[in-house]
N, C-alpha and C positions, 0 to 999 in steps of 0.2 A: 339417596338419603344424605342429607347435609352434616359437615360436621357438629359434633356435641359439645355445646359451652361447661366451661368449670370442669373439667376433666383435667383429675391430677394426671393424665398421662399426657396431658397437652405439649406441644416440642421435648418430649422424651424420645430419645432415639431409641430403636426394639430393633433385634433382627427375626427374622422365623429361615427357618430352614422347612422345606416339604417336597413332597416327591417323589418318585424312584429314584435309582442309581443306575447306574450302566457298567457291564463288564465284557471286554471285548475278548469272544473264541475265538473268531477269524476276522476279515475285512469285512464283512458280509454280516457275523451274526453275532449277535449278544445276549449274554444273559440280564434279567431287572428281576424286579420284584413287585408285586400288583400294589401300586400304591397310585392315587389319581391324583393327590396335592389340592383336593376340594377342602379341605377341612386346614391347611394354612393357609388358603385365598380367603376363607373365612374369617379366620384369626387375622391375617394381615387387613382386610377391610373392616373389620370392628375397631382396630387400633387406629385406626385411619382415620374413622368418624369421629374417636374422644382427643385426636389431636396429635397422636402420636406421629413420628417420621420413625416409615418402615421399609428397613432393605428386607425383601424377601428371595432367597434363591430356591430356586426352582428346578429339579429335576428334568430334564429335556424330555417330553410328551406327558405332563403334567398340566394341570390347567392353568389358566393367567387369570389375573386378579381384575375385577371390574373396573377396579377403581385407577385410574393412570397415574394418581398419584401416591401409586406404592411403588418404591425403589426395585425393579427388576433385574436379576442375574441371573441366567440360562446356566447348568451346568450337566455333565453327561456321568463321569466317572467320580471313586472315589478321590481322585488326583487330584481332579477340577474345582471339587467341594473343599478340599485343605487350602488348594491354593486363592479359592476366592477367601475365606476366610482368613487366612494371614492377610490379603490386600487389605481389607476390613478391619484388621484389629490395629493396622498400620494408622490407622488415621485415627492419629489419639486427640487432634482438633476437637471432634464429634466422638463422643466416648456414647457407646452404647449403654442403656440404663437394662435392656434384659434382652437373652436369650431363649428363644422356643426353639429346641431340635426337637423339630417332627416328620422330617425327612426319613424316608425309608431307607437304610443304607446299608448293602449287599452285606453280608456277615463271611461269606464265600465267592471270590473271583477263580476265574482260570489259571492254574499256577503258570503258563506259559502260552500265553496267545500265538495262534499260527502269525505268519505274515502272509501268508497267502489262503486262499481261500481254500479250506478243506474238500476235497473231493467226495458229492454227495452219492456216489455210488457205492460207499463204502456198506457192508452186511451190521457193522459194528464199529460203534467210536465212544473210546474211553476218555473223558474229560480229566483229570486230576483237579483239585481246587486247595487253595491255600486260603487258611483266616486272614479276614481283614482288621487293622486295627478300630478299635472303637470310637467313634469320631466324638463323642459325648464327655468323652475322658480328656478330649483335647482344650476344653473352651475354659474352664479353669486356667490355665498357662496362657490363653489368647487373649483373655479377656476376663482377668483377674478379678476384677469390681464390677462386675454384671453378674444380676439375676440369672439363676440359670435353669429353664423349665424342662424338662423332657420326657420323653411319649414311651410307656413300655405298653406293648400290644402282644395281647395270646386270643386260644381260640377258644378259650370258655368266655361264660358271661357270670361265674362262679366269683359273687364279691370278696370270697374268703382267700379264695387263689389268688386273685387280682391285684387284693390288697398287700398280700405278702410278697408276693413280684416286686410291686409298686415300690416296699419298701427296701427292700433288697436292694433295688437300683439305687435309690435314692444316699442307702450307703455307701454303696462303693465309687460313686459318681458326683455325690455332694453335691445334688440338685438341691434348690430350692423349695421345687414342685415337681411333682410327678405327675402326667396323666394317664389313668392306667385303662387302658381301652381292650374292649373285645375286637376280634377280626369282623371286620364291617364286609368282607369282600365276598362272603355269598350269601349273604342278606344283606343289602345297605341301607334300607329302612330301620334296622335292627341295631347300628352303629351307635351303642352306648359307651361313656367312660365316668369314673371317677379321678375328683381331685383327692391326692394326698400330699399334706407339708409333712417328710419326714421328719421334721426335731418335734415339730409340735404336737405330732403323732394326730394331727386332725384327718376326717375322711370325708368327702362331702359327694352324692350323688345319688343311684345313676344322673345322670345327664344323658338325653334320649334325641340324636338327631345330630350332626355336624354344626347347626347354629347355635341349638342348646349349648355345646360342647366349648366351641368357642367363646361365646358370650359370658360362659362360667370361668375361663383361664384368664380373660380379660377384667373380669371385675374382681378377680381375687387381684392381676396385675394390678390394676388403679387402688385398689387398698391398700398397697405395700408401697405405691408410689405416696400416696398422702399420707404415708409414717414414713416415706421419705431415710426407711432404712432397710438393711438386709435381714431377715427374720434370723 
């Protein structure tokens, strides 16, 4: 599918983040989190078509984007995701016009990684885990004048729940947009979400399907690009 003429998102640069994360117990094994990154190769190829230029980093065993010309960066830990993102915010040439954190990103690592590979003979093994910082909380200081949209996922499908998460985040995080999704991951036909702008207190959805879902973040994006300011 060819790109889309008149699109206010045309040479706007977008970033999206999607994917697992990775956190190393031994040499050998790691903990992630079930996220496939189908639904920011979505969002990154919609933005693709209306003209946008999109870096998308990618979670290592995560999908890739069809289209080759979306900006691709591989990344494994929560280390590799901060550092690609300072590389990113570094190139203030090409200033990003928004942010999508839709990246799945571990909330819990191993407080102490072996270095050598754990002995599987063992009756019983205790992990310890320490909180990760919130990576969502970062992009404000990185990338001060970019839109900033971000994904809160639970495992109801309960609008009332959803909406109140949605906006919670949207406080403490000073997102632009929220999208508040159910867990898709044991029904994935069932992967519904809602958009909320927390200032404007608006709610729009469900949204029924990963293209649905996309093509709703994208046309709310191209509206705020043709008013061309920050809500």
């Amino acid at each position: 599918m060819g790109e889309e003429t008149g699109s206010s998102l045309k040479g706007r640069r977008i970033g999206v983040t999607a994917g697992p994360t990775r956190a190393w117990i031994d040499p050998v094994r790691y903990l992630a989190n079930a996220s496939s990154g189908v639904l920011g190769c979505r969002i990154s190829e919609s933005l693709v078509r209306r003209g946008a230029e999109v870096d998308l980093i990618m979670g290592k065993g995560g999908a890739h984007p069809t289209d080759p010309s979306v900006g691709f960066h591989s990344i494994q830990t929560i280390e590799d995701l901060q550092s690609q993102l300072k590389v990113l915010s570094d190139e203030r040439a090409r200033p990003f016009f928004a942010w999508i954190h839709a990246m799945a990103v571990l909330d819990f690592v191993p407080e102490s990684p072996s270095e050598a590979k754990i002995p599987s003979d063992r009756d019983e093994f205790s992990l310890p885990l320490r909180k990760t910082p919130k990576i969502i909380e970062q992009f404000r200081s990185l990338f001060p004048h970019s839109m900033l949209v971000g994904f809160k996922l639970e495992t109801t499908e309960d609008p009332d729940i959803l909406r109140q998460s949605a906006q919670s985040m949207g406080d403490k995080t000073d997102c632009d947009l929220v999208i508040a999704n159910s867990s898709p991951f044991q029904n994935p036909e069932r992967h519904q979400a809602y958009l909320l702008d927390p200032r404007e207190k608006s709610w729009e959805g469900p949204f029924q399907g990963k293209s649905a879902i996309a093509e709703a973040l994208v046309d709310w994006l191209e509206m705020k690009a043709t008013a061309d300011v920050r809500p």
